[in-house]
C-alpha positions in Angstrom: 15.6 -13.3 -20.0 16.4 -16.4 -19.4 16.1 -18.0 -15.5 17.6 -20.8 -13.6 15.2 -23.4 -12.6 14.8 -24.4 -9.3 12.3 -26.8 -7.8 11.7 -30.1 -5.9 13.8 -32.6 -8.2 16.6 -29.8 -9.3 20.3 -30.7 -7.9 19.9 -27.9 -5.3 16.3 -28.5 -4.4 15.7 -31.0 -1.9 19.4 -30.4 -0.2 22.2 -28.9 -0.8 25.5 -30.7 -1.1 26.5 -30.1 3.1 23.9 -32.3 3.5 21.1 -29.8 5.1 17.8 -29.0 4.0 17.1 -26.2 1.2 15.0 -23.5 2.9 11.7 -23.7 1.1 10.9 -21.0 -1.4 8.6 -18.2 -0.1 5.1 -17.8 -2.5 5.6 -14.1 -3.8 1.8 -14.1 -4.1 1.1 -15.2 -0.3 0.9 -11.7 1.6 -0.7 -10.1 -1.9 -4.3 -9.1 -2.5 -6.2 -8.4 -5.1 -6.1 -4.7 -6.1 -9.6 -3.3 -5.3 -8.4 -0.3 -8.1 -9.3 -2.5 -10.8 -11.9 -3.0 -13.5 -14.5 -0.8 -11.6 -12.5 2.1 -11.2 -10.9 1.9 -14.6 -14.4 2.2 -16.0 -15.1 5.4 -14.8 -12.7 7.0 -17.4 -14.1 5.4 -20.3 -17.6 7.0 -19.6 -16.7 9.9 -19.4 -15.5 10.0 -23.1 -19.5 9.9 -24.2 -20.5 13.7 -23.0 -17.2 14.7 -25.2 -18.3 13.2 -28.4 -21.9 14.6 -28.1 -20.4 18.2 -27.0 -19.4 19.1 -30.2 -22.2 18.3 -31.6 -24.3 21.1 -29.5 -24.4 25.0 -29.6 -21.7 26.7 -27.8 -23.7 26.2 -24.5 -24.2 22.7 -24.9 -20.5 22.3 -25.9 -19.5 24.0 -22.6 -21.9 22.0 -20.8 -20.4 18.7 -22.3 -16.5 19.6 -22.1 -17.2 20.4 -18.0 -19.4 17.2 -17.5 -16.3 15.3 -19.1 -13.6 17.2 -16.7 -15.6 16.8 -13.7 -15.9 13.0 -14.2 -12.5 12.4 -15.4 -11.1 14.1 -11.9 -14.1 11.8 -10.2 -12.5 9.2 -12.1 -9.1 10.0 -10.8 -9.9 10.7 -7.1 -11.7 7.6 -6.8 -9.2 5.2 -7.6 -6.4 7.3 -5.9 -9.0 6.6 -2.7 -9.5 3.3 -3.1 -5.7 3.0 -3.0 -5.5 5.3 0.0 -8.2 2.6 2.0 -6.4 0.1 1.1 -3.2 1.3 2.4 -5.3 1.9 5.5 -6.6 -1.6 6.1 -2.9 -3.2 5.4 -1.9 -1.1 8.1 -2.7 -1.7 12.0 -2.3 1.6 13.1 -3.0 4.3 10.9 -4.5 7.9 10.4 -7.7 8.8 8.3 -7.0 10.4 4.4 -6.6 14.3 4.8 -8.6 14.4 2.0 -11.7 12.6 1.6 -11.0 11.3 -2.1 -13.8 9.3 -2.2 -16.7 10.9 -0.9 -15.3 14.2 -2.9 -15.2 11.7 -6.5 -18.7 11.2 -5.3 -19.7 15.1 -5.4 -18.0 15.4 -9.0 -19.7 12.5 -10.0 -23.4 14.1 -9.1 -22.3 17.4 -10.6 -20.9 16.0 -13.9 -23.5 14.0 -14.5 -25.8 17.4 -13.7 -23.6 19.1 -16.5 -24.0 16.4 -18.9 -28.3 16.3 -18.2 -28.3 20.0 -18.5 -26.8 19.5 -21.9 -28.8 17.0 -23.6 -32.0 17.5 -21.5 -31.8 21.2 -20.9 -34.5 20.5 -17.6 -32.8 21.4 -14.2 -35.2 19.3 -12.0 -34.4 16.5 -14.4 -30.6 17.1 -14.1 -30.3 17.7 -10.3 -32.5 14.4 -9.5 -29.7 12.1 -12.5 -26.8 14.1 -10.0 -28.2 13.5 -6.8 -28.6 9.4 -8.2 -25.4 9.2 -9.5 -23.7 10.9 -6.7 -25.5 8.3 -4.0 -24.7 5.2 -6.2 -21.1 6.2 -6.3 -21.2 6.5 -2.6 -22.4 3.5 -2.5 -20.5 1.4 -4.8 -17.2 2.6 -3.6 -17.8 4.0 -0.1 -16.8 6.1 1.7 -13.2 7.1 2.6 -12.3 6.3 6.3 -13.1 8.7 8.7 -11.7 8.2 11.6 -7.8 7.5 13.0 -6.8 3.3 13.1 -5.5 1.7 16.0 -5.2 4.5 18.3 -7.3 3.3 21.2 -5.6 3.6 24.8 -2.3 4.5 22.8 -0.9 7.7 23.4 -1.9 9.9 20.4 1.9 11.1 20.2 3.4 7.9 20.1 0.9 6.4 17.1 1.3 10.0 15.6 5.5 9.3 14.8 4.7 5.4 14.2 2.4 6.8 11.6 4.8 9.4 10.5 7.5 6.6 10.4 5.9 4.1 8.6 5.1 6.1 6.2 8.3 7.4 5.1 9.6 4.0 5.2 6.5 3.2 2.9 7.5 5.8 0.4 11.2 4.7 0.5 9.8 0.8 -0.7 7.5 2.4 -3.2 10.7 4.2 -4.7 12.5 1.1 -4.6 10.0 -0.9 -6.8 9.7 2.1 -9.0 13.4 2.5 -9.4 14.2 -1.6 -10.2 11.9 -1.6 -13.3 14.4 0.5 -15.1 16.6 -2.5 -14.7 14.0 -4.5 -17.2 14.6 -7.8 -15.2 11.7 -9.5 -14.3 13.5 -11.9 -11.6 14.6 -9.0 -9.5 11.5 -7.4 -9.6 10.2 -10.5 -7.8 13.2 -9.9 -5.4 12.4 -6.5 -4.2 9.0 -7.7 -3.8 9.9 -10.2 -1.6 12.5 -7.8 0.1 9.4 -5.2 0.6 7.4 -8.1 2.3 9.9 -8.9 4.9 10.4 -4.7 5.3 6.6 -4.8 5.9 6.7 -7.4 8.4 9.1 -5.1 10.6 6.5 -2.0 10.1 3.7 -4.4 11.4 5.6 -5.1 14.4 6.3 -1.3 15.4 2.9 -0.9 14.2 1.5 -3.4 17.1 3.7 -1.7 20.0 4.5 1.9 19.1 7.5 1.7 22.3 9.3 -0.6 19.7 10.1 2.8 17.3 12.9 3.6 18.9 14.9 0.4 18.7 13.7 0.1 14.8 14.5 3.5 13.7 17.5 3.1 11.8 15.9 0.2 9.7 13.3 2.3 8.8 15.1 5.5 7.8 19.1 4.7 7.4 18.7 1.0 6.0 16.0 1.6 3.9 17.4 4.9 2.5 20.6 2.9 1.7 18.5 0.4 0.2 16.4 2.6 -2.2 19.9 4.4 -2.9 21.5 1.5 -3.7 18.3 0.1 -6.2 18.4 3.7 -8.0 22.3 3.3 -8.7 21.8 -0.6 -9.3 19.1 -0.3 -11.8 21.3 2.6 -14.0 24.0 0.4 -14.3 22.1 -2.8 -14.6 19.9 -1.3 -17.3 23.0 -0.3 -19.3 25.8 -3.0 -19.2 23.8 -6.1 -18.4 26.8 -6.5 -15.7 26.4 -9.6 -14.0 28.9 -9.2 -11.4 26.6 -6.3 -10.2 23.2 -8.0 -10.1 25.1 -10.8 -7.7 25.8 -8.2 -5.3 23.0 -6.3 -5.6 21.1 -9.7 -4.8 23.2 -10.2 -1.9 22.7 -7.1 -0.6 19.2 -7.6 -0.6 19.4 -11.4 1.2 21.5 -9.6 3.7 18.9 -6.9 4.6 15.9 -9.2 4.1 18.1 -11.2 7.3 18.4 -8.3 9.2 15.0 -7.1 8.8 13.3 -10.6 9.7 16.0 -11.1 13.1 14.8 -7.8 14.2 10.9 -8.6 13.7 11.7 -11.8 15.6 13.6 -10.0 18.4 10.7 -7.2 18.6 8.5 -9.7 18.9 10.4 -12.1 21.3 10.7 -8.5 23.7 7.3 -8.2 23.7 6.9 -11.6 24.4 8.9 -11.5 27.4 7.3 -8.4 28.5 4.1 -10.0 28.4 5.5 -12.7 30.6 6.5 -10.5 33.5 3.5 -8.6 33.5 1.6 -11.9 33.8 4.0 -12.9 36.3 3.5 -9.7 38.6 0.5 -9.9 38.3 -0.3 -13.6 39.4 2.2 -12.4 42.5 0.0 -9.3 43.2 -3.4 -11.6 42.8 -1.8 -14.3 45.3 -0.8 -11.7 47.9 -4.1 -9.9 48.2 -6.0 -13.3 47.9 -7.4 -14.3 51.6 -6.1 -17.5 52.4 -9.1 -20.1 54.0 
């Protein structure tokens, strides 16, 4: 679809006609990262594929052999990339809580029994099998690693408070992640980009509850009732979008999103100008405290 172009030397680009400055365009790529789920991880489903051909080739023991060596890689396969998502959620996050389920380091143990499966059925040696399992499972370990193990930024925090940030953030996560899900029905490019960049200033407000859990309560509603309304909104936007082309609705759908993309940036400020100030009279109280207690010469 066709998309207005907008730049440096457009009519609009280097001011607009009241005479003040164009705000300049945020990169959509500037707070992305490369997936680590990539090449490496895709891989591990093609393998796989090898012990089925040469199952059918064997007896009915070596066929069972060869179909289980295939499963049990194909659910290593799975678990590893769905970890390697999982950490990386993690290390986005500031405060966070370890995977209930070790993804990872359990892809590792499918991985070493697979791979004993698929020895036993072309080898037919146990000792040979267990030591190719035992490798494989050790060089997954160590080509992925392991899943983390322990609870993120939760030092000198109550354990309640970080325990409903965590809670909070990530409903409000799963509300985003429906969001983007939801405008790809709409087939437009241009406000997929917009929800992104929508997502981005939602994420900034997580990272500032995330830094001072006491700031949950005054964010709550952005993170439950806004965002709801939001994801709501993209669902019903994307339906009609996707069938009429109407352009009437894709202008207030984009407003809707500049409007809550304000809101959620003015409230990261004012978190952060709160804390700010509350910083300031600690300091302050503390210089007070030090100068009464000081002996003067």
């Amino acid at each position: 679809m066709a998309q207005r172009f907008g730049g440096k030397y457009s009519p609009d680009g280097a001011a607009r006609r009241d005479g003040a400055k164009a705000p300049a365009p945020q990169n959509p790529y500037d707070t992305q990262k490369p997936a680590r789920a990539g090449a490496r991880s895709n891989l591990l489903f093609i393998l796989p594929l090898a012990f089925a051909m040469q199952a059918f080739r064997q007896d009915p023991g070596g066929l069972a052999l060869g179909l289980a060596a295939t499963g049990l890689l194909l659910a290593a396969a799975w678990l590893t990339r769905e970890g390697i998502r999982a950490h990386e959620a993690y290390d986005q996050r500031r405060i966070a809580r370890r995977p209930a389920f070790p993804r990872k380091i359990a892809a590792s143990l499918l991985t070493g029994a697979g791979l004993v499966a698929g020895a036993l059925m072309t080898t037919g040696a146990p000792l040979s099998a267990g030591l190719i399992g035992g490798i494989g499972a050790v060089l997954h370990l160590f080509s992925f690693g392991p899943d983390p193990l322990r609870d993120k930024g939760a030092e000198g925090i109550d354990a309640f408070q970080t325990d409903r940030v965590a809670r909070a953030v990530d409903e409000a996560e799963s509300l985003l992640a429906a969001m983007k899900d939801a405008i790809l029905r709409a087939r437009d490019p241009a406000m997929e980009r917009r929800v992104d960049r929508f997502a981005t200033a939602a994420r900034g407000l997580f990272r500032s509850v995330e830094a001072d859990p006491r700031d949950l309560t005054a964010a709550r509603k952005y993170l439950g009732v806004y965002l709801t309304g939001a994801r709501d909104a993209t669902v019903k936007f994307a339906d009609l979008y996707a069938q009429s082309r109407d352009s009437k609705a894709r202008a207030d759908y984009e407003a809707l999103l500049d409007d809550l993309e304000t809101t959620f940036a003015t409230r990261s400020k004012a978190l952060l100008a709160n804390d700010s100030t509350d910083l300031d009279i600690e300091i302050s109280v503390l210089r007070d405290r030090l100068r009464l207690e000081t002996p003067r010469p």
